[in-house]
C-alpha positions as a Python dict, from the first residue, in 0.01 Angstrom:
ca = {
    (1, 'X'): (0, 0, 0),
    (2, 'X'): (-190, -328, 138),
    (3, 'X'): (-331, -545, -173),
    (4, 'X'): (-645, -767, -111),
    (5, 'X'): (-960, -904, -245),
    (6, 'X'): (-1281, -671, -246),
    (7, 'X'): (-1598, -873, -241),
    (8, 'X'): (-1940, -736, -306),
    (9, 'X'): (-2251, -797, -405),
    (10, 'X'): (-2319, -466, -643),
    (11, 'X'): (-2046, -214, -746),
    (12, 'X'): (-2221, 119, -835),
    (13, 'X'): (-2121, 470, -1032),
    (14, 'X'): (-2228, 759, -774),
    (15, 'X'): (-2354, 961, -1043),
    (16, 'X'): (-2649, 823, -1240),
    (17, 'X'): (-2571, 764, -1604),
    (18, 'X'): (-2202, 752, -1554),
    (19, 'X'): (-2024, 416, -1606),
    (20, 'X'): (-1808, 238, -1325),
    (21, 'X'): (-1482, 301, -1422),
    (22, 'X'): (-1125, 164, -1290),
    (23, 'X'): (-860, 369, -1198),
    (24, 'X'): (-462, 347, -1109),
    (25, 'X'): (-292, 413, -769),
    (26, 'X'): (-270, 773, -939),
    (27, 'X'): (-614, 813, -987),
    (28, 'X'): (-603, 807, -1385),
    (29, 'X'): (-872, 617, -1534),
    (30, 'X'): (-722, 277, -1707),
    (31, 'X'): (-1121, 101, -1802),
    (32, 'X'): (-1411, 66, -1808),
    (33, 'X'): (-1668, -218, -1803),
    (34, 'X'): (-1809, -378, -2064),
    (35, 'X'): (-2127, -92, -2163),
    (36, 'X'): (-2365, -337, -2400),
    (37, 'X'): (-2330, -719, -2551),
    (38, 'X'): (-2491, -939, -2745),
    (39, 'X'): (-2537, -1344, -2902),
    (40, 'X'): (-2771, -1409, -3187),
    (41, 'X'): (-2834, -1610, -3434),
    (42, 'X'): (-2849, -1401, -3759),
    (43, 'X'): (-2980, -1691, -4027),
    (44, 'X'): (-3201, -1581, -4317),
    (45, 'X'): (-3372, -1338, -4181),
    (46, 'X'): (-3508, -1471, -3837),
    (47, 'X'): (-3248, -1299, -3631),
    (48, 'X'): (-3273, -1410, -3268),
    (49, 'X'): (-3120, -1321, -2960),
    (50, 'X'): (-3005, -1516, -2779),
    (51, 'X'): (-2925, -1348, -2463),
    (52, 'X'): (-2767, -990, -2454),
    (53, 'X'): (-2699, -673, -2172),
    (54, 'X'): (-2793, -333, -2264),
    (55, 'X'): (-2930, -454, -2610),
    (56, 'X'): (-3290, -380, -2768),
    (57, 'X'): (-3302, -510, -3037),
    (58, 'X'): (-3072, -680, -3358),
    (59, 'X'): (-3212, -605, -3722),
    (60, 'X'): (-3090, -782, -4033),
    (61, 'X'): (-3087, -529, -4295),
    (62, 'X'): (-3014, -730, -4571),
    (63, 'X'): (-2782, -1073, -4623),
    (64, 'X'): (-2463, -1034, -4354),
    (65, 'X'): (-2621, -654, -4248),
    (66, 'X'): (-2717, -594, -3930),
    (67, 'X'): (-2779, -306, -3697),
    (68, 'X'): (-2750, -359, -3361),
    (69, 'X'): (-2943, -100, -3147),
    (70, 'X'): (-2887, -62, -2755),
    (71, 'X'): (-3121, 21, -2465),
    (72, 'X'): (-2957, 295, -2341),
    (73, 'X'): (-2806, 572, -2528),
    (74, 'X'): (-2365, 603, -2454),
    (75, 'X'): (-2237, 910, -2418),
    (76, 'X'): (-2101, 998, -2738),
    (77, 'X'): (-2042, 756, -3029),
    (78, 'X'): (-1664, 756, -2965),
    (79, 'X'): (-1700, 394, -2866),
    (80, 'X'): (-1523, 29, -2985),
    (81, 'X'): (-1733, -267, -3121),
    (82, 'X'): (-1601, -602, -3183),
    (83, 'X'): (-1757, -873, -3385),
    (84, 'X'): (-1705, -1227, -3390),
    (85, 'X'): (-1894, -1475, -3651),
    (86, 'X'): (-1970, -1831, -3684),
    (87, 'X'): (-2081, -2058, -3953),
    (88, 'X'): (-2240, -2421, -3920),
    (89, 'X'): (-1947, -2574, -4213),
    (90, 'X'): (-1604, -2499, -4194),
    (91, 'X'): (-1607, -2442, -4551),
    (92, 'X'): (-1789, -2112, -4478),
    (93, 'X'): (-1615, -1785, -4464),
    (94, 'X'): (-1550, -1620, -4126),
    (95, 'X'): (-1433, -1237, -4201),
    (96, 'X'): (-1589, -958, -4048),
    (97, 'X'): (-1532, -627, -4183),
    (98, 'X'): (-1662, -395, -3926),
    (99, 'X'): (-1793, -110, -4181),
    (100, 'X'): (-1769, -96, -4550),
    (101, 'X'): (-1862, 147, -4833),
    (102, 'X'): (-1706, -89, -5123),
    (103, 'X'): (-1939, -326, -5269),
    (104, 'X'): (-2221, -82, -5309),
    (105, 'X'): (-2287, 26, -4917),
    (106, 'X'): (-2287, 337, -4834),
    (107, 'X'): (-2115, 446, -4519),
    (108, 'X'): (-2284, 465, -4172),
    (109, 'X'): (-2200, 654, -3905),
    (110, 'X'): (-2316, 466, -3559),
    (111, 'X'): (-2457, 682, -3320),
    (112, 'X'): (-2505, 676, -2967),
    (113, 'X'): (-2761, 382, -2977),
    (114, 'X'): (-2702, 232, -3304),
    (115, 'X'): (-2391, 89, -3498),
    (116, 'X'): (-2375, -126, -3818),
    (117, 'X'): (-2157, -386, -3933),
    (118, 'X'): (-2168, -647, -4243),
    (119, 'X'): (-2045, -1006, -4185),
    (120, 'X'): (-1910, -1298, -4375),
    (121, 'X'): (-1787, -1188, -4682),
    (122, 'X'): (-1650, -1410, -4918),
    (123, 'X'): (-1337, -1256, -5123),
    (124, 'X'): (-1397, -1492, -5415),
    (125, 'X'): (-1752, -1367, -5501),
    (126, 'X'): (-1812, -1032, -5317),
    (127, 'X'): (-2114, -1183, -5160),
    (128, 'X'): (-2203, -1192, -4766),
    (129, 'X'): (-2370, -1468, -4592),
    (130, 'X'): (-2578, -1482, -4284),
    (131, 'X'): (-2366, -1652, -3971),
    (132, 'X'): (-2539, -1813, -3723),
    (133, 'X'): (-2364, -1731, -3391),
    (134, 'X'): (-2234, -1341, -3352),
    (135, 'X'): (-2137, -1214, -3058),
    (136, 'X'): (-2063, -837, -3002),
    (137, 'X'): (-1930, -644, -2767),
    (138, 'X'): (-1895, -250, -2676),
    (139, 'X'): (-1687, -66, -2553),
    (140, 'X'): (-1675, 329, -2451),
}
């Protein structure tokens, strides 16, 4: 088999509402592309994005809560998020538990458009702060 560099302009699924996917030599699917991402700025309250793909809209439930909710609905809600969080002093905390019924919250269940996920929690005090740069990504 001949290897070589495909260039394009615009790679598109035949079937509307299917995703591009990748697939071996065999024909077995291996990936996908990235299906919705976002940057924002989640300080006290004034969350802003800051640029995103496939992303409506980010709401700050409470301190370190957010739910992000996409523009157009996956498949199933089978998918993978991943968070990553910033602070403006290294002396802030930086962990991001992706869901979490201790401290009080109650479970949620994301859903085809929506997923939730608290941020900077600090061990010491069981409180969460607000980070300002998170960037998320999805995956399905």
């Amino acid at each position: 088999m001949a290897y070589g560099t495909l260039a394009v302009d615009t790679v598109q699924s035949s079937t509307a509402g299917t995703p591009t996917q990748f697939n071996d030599g065999n024909g077995v699917q291996v990936g996908t592309l990235c299906r919705a991402w976002v940057n924002f700025n989640g300080i006290s309250g004034s969350v802003a994005i800051r640029s995103s793909f496939n992303v409506s809209s980010v709401t700050r439930n409470s301190t370190g809560d957010y739910t992000v909710t996409m523009t157009n609905a996956l498949s199933d809600a089978n998918y993978s998020y991943s968070v990553a969080i910033g602070f403006t002093s290294p002396a802030d905390y930086m962990l991001t538990p992706l869901l979490n019924t201790a401290t009080g919250y109650t479970e949620v269940v994301p859903t085809t458009t929506t997923f939730r996920f608290l941020s900077g929690l600090n061990y010491a005090t069981g409180a969460y702060r607000d980070p300002k740069y998170v960037n998320v990504s999805v995956f399905r």
